[in-house]
N, C-alpha and C positions, 0 to 999 in steps of 0.2 A: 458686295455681300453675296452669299450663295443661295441655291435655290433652297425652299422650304417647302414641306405640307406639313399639316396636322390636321386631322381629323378625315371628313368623310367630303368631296368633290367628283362632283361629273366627271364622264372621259374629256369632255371640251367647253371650254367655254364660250360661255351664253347660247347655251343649250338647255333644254328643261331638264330640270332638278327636283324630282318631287316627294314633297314629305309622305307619311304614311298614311296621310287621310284623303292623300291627292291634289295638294293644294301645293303650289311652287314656294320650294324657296326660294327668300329673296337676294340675287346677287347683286353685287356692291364690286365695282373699283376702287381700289383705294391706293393712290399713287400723287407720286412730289412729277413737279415739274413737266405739268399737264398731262398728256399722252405719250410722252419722248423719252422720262425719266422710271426709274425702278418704281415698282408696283404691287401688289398683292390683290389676288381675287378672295373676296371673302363669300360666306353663303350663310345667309340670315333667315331665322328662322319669324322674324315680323316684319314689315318697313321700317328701317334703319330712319325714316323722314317722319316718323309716326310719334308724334309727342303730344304732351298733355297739357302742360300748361312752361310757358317762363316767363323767369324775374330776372328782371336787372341787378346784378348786383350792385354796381357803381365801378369807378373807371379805375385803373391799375396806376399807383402813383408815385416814379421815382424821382425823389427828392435830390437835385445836385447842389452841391455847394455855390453860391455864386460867388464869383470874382477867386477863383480856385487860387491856391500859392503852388507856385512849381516847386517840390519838394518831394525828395526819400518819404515813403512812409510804413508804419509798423502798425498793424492790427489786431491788435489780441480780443481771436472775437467769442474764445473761452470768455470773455467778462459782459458775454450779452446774456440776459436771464433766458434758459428755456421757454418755449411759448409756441402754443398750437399747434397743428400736425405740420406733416413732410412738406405741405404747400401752403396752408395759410401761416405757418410759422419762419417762414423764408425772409429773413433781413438783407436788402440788394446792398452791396458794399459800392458796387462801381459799373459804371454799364456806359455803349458809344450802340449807335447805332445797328452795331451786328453781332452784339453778344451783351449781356446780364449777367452778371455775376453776385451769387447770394451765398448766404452762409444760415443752414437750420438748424437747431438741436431741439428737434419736438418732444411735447409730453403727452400727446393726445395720437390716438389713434386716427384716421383718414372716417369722419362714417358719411361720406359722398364718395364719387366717382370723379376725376378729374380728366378733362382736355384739353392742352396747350393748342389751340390752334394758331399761335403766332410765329413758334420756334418749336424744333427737336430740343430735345434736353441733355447735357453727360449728367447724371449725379455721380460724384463721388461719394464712397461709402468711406467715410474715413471709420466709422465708427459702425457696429450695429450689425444683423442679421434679420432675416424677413424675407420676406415674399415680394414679387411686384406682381401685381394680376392687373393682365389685361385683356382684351376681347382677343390679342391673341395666342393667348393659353397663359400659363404661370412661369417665371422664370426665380428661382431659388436665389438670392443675394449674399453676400458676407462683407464683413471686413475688407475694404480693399477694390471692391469690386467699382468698375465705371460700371453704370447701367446708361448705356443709349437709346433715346428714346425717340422714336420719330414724329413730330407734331402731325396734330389732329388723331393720335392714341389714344382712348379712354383706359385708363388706370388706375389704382391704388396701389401704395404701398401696404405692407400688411408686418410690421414691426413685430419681432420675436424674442426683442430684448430691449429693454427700459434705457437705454443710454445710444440711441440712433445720432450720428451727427454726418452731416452731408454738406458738400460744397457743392454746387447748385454752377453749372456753367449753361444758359440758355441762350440757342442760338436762332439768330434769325434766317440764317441759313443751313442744307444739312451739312451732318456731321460725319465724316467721310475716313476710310481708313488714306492714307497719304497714297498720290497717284502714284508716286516714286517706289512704293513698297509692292505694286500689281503688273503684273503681265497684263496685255492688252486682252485678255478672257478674265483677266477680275481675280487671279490666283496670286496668292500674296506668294513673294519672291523668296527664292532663299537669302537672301542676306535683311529682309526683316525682321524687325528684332520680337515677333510674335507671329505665328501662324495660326489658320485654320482652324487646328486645334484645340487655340485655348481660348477662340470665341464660344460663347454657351450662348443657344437659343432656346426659346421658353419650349419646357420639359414637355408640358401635356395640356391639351386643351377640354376645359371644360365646359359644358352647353349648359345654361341654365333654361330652362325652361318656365319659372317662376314668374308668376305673376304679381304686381304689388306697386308699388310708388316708391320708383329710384330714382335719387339726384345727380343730375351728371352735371359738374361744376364747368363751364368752359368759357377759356379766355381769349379773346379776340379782338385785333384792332386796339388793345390795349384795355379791353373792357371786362368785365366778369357777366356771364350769366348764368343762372342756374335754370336749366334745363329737365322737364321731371316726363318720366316716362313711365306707362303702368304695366312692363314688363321688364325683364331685368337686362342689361345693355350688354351682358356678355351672353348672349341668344344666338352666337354662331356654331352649326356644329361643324365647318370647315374652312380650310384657306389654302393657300399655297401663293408663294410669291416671293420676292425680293426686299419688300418692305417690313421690318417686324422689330418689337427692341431687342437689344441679346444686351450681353453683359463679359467684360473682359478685366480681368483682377490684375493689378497694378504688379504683383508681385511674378507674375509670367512673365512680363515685360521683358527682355535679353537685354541688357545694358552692351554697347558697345565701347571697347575702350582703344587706346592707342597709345603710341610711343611717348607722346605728350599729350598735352591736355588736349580734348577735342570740345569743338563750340557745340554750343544747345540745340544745333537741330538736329543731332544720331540723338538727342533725350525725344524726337516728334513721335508723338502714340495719335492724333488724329488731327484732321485737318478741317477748315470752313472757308467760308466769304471772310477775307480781311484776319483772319488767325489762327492756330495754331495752338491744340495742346501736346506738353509737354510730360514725359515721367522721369522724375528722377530715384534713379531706385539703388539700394548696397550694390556695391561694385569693387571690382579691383583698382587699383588708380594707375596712374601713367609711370612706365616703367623702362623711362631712359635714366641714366646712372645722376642727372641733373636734372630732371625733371622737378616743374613747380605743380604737385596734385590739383590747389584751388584755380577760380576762373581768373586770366587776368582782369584787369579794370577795361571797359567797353563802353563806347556810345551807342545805342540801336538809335540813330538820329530818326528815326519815323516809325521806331515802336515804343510801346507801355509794355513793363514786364510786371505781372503780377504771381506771386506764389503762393500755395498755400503749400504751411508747414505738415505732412501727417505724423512728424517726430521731430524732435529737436537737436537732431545731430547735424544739422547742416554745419559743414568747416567753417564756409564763408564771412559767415554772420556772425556775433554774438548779440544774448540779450534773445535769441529764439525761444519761443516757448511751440510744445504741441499745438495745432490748431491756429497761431499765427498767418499773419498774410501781409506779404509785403506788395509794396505799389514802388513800384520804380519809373517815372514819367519817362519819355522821349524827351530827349534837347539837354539832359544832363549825364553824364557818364554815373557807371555805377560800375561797383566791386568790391574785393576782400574790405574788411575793415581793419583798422592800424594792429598788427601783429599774425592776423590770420596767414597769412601768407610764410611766414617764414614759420611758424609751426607745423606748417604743412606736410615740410621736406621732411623726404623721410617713411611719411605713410604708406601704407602700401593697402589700405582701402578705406573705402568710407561707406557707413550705414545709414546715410540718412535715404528720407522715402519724401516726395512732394510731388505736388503735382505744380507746373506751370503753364499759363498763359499769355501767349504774346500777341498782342494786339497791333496793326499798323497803322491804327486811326485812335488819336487821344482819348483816353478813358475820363469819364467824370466821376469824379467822386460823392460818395450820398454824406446827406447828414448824418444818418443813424451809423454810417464805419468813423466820423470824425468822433463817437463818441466812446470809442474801446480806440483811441488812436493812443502810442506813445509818445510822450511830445520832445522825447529824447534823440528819438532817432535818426533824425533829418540830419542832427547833428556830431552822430556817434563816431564817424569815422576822424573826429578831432585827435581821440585817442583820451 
């Protein structure tokens, strides 16, 4: 990531910084992977350590299936009711140890403050418009847009339109653009399929200075607590640093194509501990005179593939709907289903939009996705 400031910092840091009554701002490190890894200095206008009172909320609880069946499977999670905001309306579909996977379509606006301290977060915005505010400044969202977010950020989303739907990728590790795509000064390369450009970091920072009783919801160790503070927790009026969320829209993404079909990692949009996301986005298709457009049939013997549909043009599949998400285990082959393939030929592009996730460590599955499953699927490829 690149260097940032916003707002107002000393020529150096941990130097005195002082407000206009003469009393020091308070600076904050705030950085991943102790003192070695990317960082931001922020400058607060109270003790950042300075709270009032907190509650337990109770422990964070994902539900896996026991005695899982190894099977294809099909999630239609358009058939979960709407319910709660961006973060307490979050249903985990599937999750291993280095990544969470949920699906929200809230109806309520955020009226707390949220802090993942366990994991960075991608949302996808399949759906929706808003705001993300965070302590460090505002960063504008749409349709389309990942927003990355780096754990231990205090945030809200701030919805600007009644039909928000997100797919929620939480990671326990960060979330990193691909080594493969950067020169060794951190500048993404010319043959990535996204630059510099069409990362957006948050627009403008704003200091509140407001006094009063704010909840900052935060998660840790897999726990909830709510945290209340008698000043308002976005009280910085500066930063500068390498650590911050931005946000990059699926539809910038440069698809790369070839003579034939080419495998899913020219689809890599970011990387983590143990996975791998993917964009599949409209494109030209492969343009040898024999060329087969769809993916052939593949084992990933030591990965989970998981997708979420943002439209329903996928060739592959049939039986897709919007909002779909497929689970594809490690240890059984997957591909075209009976006819996809030979309708194929011929095409000379396709429009579908998804996002994927490949995991190298088996995914579990939760109760609550066995309950929007189709129980067709596993067996569709019968014909």
């Amino acid at each position: 990531m690149r260097y940032v400031q916003l707002g107002d910092v000393p020529a150096k840091h941990h130097i005195q910084f002082k407000q206009p009554d003469g009393t020091l701002y308070k600076e904050q490190l705030f950085g991943i992977q102790g003192f070695s890894g990317r960082s931001s200095t922020m400058y607060h206008i109270h003790l950042p350590t300075c709270v009032s009172e907190i509650e337990r909320i109770g422990e964070r609880r994902l539900e896996a299936v026991p005695d899982d069946m190894l099977k294809h499977r099909h999630l239609k999670t358009r058939s979960f009711q709407a319910q709660g905001d961006a973060v307490s309306g979050r249903i985990p579909l599937c999750f291993n140890n280095d990544v969470i996977l949920a699906y929200a379509r809230p109806t309520d606006r955020m009226s707390y403050f949220f802090k993942n301290a366990d994991g960075d977060e991608a949302l996808y915005i399949h759906q929706g418009s808003g705001r993300l505010e965070s302590m460090f400044g505002t960063l504008s969202y749409t349709s389309g847009d990942y927003l990355i977010i780096p754990r231990g950020t205090i945030y809200r989303l701030v919805e600007e339109t009644v039909d928000t739907e997100i797919f929620v990728i939480e990671s326990l590790s960060p979330i990193e653009i691909p080594r493969r795509y950067r020169n060794e000064y951190g500048q993404l390369l010319e043959h990535a399929p996204y630059r510099e450009r069409d990362i957006r970091v948050p627009e403008s920072l704003e200091t509140h200075r407001e006094d009063g009783r704010y909840k900052v919801r935060i998660l840790a160790r897999g726990i909830f607590h709510d945290y209340y503070y008698d000043f308002h927790p976005f009280d910085i009026v500066g930063w500068d640093g390498y650590v911050y969320p931005w946000a990059f829209n699926i539809n910038n993404f440069q698809p790369i194509t070839g003579l034939i079909h080419m495998p899913p990692p020219i689809h890599q949009t970011f990387e983590a501990r143990n996975y791998v996301i993917c964009s599949f986005v409209p494109r030209m298709l492969d343009y040898h005179p024999d060329a087969v457009p769809v993916p052939y049939h593949h084992s990933n013997i030591d990965s989970d593939e998981v997708i979420y549909y943002a439209n329903d043009k996928f060739g592959s599949r049939k039986g897709i709907e919007e909002g779909s998400v497929t689970l594809h285990p490690s240890g059984i082959p997957h591909g075209p289903q009976p006819g996809a393939t030979e309708a194929s030929i011929g095409a000379k592009e396709t429009k579908e939009l998804a996002v994927m996730v490949d995991t190298f460590h088996p995914l579990q599955i939760t109760k609550q996705a066995l309950e929007v499953e189709d129980p067709t699927y596993a067996m569709s490829w019968k014909g």
